[in-house]
C-alpha positions in Angstrom: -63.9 161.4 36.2 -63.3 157.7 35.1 -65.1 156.6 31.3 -67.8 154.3 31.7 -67.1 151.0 30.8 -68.6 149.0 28.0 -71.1 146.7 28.9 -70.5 144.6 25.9 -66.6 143.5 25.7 -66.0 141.4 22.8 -64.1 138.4 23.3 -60.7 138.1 21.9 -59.6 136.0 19.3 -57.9 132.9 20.6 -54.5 133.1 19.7 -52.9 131.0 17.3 -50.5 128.1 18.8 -51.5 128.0 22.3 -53.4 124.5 23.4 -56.4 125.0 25.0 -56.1 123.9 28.8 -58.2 121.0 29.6 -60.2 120.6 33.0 -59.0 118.9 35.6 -61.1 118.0 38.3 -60.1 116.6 41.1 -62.2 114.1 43.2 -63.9 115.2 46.7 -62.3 112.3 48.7 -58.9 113.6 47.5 -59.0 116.2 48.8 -59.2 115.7 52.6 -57.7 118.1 55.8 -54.5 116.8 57.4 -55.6 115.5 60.7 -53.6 113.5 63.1 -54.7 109.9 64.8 -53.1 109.6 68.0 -55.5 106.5 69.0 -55.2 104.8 66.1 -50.9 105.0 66.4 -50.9 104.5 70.1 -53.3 100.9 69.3 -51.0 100.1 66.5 -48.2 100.2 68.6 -49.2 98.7 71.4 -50.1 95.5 69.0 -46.8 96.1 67.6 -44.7 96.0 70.9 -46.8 92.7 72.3 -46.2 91.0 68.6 -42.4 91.9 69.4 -42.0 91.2 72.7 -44.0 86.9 72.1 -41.6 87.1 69.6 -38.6 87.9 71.8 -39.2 85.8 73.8 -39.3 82.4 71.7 -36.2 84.1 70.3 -34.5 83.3 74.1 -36.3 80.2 75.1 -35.8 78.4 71.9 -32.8 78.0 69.2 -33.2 81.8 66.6 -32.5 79.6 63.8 -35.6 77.2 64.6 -37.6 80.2 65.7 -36.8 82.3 63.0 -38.2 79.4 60.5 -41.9 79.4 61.4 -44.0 80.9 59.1 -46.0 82.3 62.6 -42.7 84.2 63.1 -42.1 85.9 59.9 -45.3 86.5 59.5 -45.8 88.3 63.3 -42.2 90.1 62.4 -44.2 91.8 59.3 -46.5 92.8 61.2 -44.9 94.6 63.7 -42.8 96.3 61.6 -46.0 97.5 59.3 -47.7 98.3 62.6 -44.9 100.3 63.7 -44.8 102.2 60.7 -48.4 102.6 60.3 -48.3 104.1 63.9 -46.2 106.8 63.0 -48.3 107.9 60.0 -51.1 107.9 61.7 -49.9 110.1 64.5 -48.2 112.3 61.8 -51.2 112.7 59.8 -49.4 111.4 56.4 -51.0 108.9 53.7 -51.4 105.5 54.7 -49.3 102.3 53.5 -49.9 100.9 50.4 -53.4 98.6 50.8 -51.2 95.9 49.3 -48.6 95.9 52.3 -51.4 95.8 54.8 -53.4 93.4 53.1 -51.0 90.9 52.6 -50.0 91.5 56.3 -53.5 90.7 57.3 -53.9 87.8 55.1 -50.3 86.4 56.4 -51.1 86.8 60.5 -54.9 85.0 59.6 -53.1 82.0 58.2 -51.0 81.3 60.9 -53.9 81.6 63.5 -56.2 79.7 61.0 -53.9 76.7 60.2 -52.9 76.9 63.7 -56.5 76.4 65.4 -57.8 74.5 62.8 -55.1 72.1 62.1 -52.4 71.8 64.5 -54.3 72.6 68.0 -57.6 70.3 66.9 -57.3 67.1 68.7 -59.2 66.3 66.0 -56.8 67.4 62.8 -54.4 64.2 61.6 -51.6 66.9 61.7 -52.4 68.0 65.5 -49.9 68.5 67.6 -52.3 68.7 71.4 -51.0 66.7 74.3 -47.2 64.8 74.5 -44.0 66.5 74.2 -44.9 68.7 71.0 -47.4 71.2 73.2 -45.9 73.9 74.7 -45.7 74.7 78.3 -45.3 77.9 80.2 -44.1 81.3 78.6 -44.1 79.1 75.5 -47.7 78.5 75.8 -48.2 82.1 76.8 -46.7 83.5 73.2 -48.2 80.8 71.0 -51.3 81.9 72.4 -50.6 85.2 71.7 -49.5 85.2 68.2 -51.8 82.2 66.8 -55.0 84.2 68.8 -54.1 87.8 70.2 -52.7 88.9 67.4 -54.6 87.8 64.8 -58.0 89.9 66.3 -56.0 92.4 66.8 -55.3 93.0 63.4 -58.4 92.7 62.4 -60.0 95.4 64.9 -57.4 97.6 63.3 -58.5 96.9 59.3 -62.4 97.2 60.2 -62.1 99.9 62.5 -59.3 102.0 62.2 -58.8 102.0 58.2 -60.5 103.1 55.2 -62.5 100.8 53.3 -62.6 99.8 49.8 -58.4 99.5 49.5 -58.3 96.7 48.8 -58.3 94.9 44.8 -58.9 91.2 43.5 -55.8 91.1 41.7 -53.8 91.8 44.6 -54.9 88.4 46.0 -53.1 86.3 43.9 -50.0 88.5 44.9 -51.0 87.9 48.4 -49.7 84.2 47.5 -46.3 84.5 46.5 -44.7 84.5 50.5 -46.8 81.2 51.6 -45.4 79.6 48.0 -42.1 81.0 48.9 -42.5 79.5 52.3 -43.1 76.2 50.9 -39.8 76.2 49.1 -38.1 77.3 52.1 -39.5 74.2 53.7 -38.4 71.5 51.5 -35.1 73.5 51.3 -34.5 73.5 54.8 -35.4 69.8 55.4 -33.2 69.2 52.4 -30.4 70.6 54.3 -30.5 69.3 57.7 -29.5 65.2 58.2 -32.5 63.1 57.8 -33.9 61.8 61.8 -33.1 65.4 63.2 -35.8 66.7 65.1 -38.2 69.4 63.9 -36.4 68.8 60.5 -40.0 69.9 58.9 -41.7 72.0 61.6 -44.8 71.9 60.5 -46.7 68.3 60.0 -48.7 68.8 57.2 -45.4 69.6 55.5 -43.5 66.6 56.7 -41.6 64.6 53.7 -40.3 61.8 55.8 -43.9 61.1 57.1 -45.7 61.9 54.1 -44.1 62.3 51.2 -43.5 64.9 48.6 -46.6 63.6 46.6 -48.9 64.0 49.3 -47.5 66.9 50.8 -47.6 68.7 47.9 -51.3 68.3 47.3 -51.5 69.2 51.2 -49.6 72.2 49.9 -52.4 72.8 46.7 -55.5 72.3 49.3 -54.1 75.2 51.8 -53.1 77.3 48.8 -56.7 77.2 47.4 -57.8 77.9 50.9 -55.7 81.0 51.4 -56.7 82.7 48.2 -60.4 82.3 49.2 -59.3 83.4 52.6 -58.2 86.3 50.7 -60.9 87.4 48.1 -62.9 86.8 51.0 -61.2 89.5 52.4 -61.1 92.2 49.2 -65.2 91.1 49.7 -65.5 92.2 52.9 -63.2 95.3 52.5 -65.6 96.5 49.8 -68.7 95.8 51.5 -67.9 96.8 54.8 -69.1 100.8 56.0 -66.2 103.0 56.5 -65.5 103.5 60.3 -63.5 107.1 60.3 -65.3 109.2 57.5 -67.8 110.8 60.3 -64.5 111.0 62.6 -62.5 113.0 59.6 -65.2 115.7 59.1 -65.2 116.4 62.3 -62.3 116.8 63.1 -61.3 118.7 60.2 -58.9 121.5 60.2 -58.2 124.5 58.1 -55.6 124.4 55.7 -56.5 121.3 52.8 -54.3 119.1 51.1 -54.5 116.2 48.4 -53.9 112.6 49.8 -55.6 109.8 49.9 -58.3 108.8 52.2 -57.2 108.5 56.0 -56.2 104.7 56.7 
């Protein structure tokens, strides 16, 4: 027979040298059960292989070097490759990219269909380049079409439907900046380069020295730089205010086993 034990067990002294561990709590959306996304990767890479593939095929029709310059083609590059990998995370069920890789991403593909439908394919626009020998024709039409229109929506089905919300911060817009001012650079570097009176020697109009002038273009350059940076709080706005599409999807399908990562996106 075992002694009854003592309903009243003093506590022990604390013993001397020994911090006192601190709570640490750790915050309900952390904490979140691994679950795979196999329609969110198979969209994102079905957006990635059709921003390859208009890609690939400028790449043949015209000169890679000229290709390769546009800011519509580095830009749709990006993108694929941050689809691609975005694809595979999502059907792997591991953390999302960084919310400043996407966002940028998003920001740079909205630009190029922006500028390109409200300046260069407005009849209207001083810098349009509509009707003569500048418009494109055929499979050239086809991928300009794609990646100045297509692409563009698509991207932005996948942020408001497929990702989290609320990833996005206001000081990452000014960031968002630096590859359009790097672009710019590019620009007058290339024209620099290549023999005054060769063609396409500034691809882009509104960025045209020998028409326009470095004065001018650069406050051309100032008024779309404003522009994109309220392009992009506009953004880190919306992705703050905007309900999130895959919470109700994530509870349900749930599975045993937790983990800590970030929300799903």
């Amino acid at each position: 027979m075992t002694a009854p034990i003592p309903r009243d067990i003093p506590d022990l002294p604390a013993i001397p040298g020994m911090p006192a561990l601190l709570p640490s709590p750790v915050p309900a959306t952390a904490v979140v059960a691994p679950v795979r996304r196999p329609l969110a990767a198979a969209y994102r890479l079905l957006v990635a292989l059709a921003t390859a593939a208009a890609v690939t095929i400028d790449l043949v029709l015209g000169s890679p070097t000229r290709v390769l310059s546009y800011f519509t083609i580095q830009s749709s590059i990006l993108l694929a490759l941050v689809l691609t990998v975005s694809a595979k995370r999502a059907w792997s069920a591991r953390r999302p990219l960084p919310a400043a890789l996407t966002g940028a991403t998003l920001l740079y593909v909205l630009i190029s269909g922006s500028v390109y439908h409200l300046l260069l394919a407005d009849a209207a626009s001083p810098f349009s380049l509509t009707g003569g020998a500048t418009a494109p024709t055929g499979w050239q039409a086809l991928t300009n079409h794609v990646l100045h229109t297509a692409v563009p929506i698509a991207a932005v089905v996948d942020w408001l439907f497929l990702t989290a919300p609320g990833r996005f911060h206001l000081r990452q817009a000014a960031t968002w900046l630096f590859f359009p001012l790097a672009y710019l650079a590019f620009s007058f570097t290339r024209g620099e380069l290549i023999l005054p009176g060769t063609p396409a020697r500034y691809l882009y109009p509104f960025l045209d020295v020998d028409l326009h002038g470095y004065k001018t273009i650069l406050g051309n350059a100032l008024l779309l730089g404003l522009s994109f940076y309220a392009l992009a709080v506009l953004l880190v706005a919306l992705d703050h205010a905007r309900p999130n599409p895959i919470r109700h999807r994530a509870h349900h399908r749930a599975k045993t086993g937790f983990r800590l990562q970030p929300p799903v996106g």
